[in-house]
C-alpha positions in Angstrom: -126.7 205.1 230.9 -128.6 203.1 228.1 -132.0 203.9 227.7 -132.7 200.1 227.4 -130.7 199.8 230.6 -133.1 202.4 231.6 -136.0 200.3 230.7 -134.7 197.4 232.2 -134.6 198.6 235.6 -137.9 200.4 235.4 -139.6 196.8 235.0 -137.8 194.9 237.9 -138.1 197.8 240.3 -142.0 197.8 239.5 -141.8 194.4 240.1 -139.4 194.7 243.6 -142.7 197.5 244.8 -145.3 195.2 243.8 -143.7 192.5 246.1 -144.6 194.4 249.1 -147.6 195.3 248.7 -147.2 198.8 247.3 -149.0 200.0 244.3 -147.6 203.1 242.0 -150.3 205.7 240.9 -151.6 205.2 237.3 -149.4 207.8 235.5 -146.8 205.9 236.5 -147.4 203.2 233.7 -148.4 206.6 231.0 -146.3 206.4 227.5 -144.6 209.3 226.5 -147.5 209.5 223.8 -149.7 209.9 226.3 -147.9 212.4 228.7 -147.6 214.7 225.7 -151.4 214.2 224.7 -152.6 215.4 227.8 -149.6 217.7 228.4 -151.8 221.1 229.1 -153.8 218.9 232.0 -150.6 217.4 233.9 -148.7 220.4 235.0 -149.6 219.1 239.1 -146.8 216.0 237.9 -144.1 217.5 235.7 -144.1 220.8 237.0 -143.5 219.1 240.8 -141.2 216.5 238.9 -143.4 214.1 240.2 -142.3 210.2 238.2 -139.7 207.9 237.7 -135.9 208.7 238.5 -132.9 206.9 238.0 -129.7 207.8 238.6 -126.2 206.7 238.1 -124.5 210.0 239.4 -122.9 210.6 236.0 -120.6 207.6 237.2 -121.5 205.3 234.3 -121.4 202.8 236.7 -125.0 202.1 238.0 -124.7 199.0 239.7 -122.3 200.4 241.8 -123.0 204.3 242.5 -127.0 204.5 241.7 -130.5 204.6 243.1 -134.1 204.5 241.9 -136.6 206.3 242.6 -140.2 207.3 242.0 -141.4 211.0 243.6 -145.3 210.3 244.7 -145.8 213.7 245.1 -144.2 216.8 246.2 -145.0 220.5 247.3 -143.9 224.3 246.5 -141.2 225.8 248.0 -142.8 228.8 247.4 -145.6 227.4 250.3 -142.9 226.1 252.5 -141.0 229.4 252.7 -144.1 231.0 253.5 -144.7 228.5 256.0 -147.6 227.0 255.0 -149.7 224.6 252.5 -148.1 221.9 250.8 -144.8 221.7 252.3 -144.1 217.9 252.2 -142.7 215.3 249.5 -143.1 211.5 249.2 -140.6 209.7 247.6 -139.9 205.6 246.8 -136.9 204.3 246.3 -134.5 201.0 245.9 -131.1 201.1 246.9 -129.1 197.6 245.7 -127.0 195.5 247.4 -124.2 197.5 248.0 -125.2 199.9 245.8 -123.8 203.2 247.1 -125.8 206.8 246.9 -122.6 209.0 247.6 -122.1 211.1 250.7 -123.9 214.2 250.1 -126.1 216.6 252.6 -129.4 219.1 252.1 -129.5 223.2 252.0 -133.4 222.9 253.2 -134.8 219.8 253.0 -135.4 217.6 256.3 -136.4 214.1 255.4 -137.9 211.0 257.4 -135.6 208.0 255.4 -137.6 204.4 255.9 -136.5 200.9 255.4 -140.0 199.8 254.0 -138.4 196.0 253.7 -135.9 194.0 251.8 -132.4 194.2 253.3 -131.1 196.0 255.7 -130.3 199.9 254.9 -126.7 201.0 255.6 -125.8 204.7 256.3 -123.0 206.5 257.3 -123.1 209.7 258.6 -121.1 212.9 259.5 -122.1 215.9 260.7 -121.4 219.5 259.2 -119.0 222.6 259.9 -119.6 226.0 260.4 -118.7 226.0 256.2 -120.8 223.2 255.1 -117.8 220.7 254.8 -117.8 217.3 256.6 -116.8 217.4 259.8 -115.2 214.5 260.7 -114.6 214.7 264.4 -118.2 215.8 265.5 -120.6 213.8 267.0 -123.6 212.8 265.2 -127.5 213.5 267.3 -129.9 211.5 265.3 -133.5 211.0 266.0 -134.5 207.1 264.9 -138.2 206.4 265.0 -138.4 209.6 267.6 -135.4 208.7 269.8 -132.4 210.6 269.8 -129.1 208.8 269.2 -125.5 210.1 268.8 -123.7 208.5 266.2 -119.3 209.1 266.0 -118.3 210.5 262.8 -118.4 208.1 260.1 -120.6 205.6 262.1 -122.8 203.5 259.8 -126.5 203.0 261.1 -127.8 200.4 260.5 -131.8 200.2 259.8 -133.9 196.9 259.7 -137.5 196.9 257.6 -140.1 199.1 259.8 -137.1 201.2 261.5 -136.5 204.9 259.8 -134.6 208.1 260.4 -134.6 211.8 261.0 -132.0 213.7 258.6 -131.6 217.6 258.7 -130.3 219.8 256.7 -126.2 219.6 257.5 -126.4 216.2 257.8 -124.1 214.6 255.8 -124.9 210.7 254.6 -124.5 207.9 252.1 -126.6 204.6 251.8 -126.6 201.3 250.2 -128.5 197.9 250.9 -126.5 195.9 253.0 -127.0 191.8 252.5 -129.5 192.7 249.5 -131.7 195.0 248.2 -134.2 197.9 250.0 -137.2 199.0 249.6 -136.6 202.5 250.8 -139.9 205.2 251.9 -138.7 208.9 252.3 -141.6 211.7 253.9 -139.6 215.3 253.8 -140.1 219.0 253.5 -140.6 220.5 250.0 -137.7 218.4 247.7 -135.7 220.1 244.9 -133.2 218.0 243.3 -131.9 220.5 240.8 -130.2 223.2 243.8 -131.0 221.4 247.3 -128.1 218.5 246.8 -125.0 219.3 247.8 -122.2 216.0 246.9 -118.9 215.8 248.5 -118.1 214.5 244.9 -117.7 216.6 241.5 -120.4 214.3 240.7 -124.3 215.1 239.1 -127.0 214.5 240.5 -129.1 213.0 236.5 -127.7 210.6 234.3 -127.0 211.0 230.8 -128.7 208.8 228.8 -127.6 206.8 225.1 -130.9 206.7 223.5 -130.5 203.3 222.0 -134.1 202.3 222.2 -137.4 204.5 223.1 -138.2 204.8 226.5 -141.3 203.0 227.5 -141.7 205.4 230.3 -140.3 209.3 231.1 -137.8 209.9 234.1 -138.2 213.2 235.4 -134.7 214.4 233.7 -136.5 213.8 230.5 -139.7 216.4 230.8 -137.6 219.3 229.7 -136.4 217.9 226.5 -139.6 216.5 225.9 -141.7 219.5 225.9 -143.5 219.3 228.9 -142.2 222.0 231.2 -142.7 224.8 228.4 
C-alpha cells in the first residue's frame, strides 16, 4: 500500500468514528515527531501495540481484502496466562462495503465482535477439526448477545447495529459490510496479532507500505522501524 493511500484512509475513517459519536484518545492524532519525543514515556501504547492499523493482507488490493482498525487498549498475556490482571483488549474497526477480512480463526483469543452502526456486518462461519483445519460439515454453536445459536457450516450471520457476537478460539470466520460500511466494536481476551492469527490463506496479516509521502500518523507495523520498541 501507498503511504498516501495510508493517509487517506486514516482521515475518512476518523471521520466515519466521529459520525457516531465516538471520540479516539489523544495520541491517536500524535505526529511521528512527537511519538519519538516522548518515546521513553509511551512504552503503555507501543509496547501493547496500542494505535492505528490498516491492513490490506499483503493482497495489494485494499478495497477489496482489507480492514481498519485502531487498538484502544490491550493487556499482557503474561497476566492472562496467569489468570489474572489485565486480561482484556479493545479494538475499533471499519470493515467496507463488501470489503472482505479473509477466513481466519484464534490460538487464544475469545473476542465479543459488535456492529456499533453503519451497515449491516456479514460473517461466515465454520467450525474447527480436531487439526485446526475448517471443518466444513460441523455445526456451528454461537452465542449472539448471550443466546446460543447453531449456525451450518458456511452460514453467514448476519448482525444489525447494536447486535454482537461471541467467537472462540477454533472458530473459523470472515466479515465484510454488507449494503455499506460498519462501524465495528471488538471486547476480547489479551490480543496478539503477530502469533494468535491463523489464515486459511498464505496471506500476512501487515501491509507493506511504498513510502511515497510521510505518514501523518504511525500504524502499529511501523513502531519497530521507527525506533520505538527498542
Amino acid at each position: 500500500m501507498k503511504r498516501s493511500e495510508i493517509n487517506t484512509i486514516l482521515s475518512e475513517a476518523d471521520a466515519f468514528i466521529r459520525a457516531f459519536g465516538y471520540s479516539m484518545p489523544g495520541f491517536a492524532y500524535w505526529s511521528p515527531d512527537e511519538m519519538l519525543s516522548r518515546k521513553a514515556d509511551i512504552t503503555g501504547i507501543t509496547g501493547a501495540r496500542l494505535g492505528w492499523d490498516i491492513t490490506d493482507y499483503g493482497a495489494g488490493d485494499f478495497d477489496n481484502m482489507g480492514l481498519f482498525l485502531f487498538t484502544t487498549r490491550n493487556g499482557s498475556l503474561a497476566e492472562l496466562q496467569a489468570g489474572g490482571g489485565m486480561c482484556y483488549a479493545e479494538k475499533i474497526m471499519i470493515s467496507r462495503h463488501n470489503q472482505i477480512s479473509p477466513m481466519h480463526r484464534h490460538v487464544l483469543k475469545t473476542e465479543d465482535i459488535i456492529n456499533r452502526g453503519g451497515a449491516t456486518l456479514a460473517i461466515e462461519m465454520f467450525e474447527s477439526a480436531s487439526d485446526g483445519s475448517i471443518d466444513r460439515g460441523a455445526p456451528v454453536p454461537v452465542a449472539c448477545d448471550g443466546v446460543l445459536r447453531t449456525l451450518a457450516p458456511g452460514d453467514v450471520l448476519e448482525l444489525a447495529p447494536g447486535e454482537s457476537v461471541t467467537l472462540r478460539p477454533g472458530n473459523w470466520h470472515k466479515f465484510w459490510g454488507e449494503g455499506g460500511d460498519v462501524l465495528i466494536g471488538e471486547v476480547s481476551a489479551v490480543n496478539d496479532d503477530l502469533t494468535d492469527n491463523i489464515f486459511e490463506q498464505e496471506i500476512g496479516r501487515f501491509a507493506s507500505i511504498d513510502e511515497d509521502v510521510a505518514p501523518n500518523h504511525l500504524l502499529v507495523s511501523d513502531y519497530e522501524a521507527w525506533g520505538l520498541l527498542t
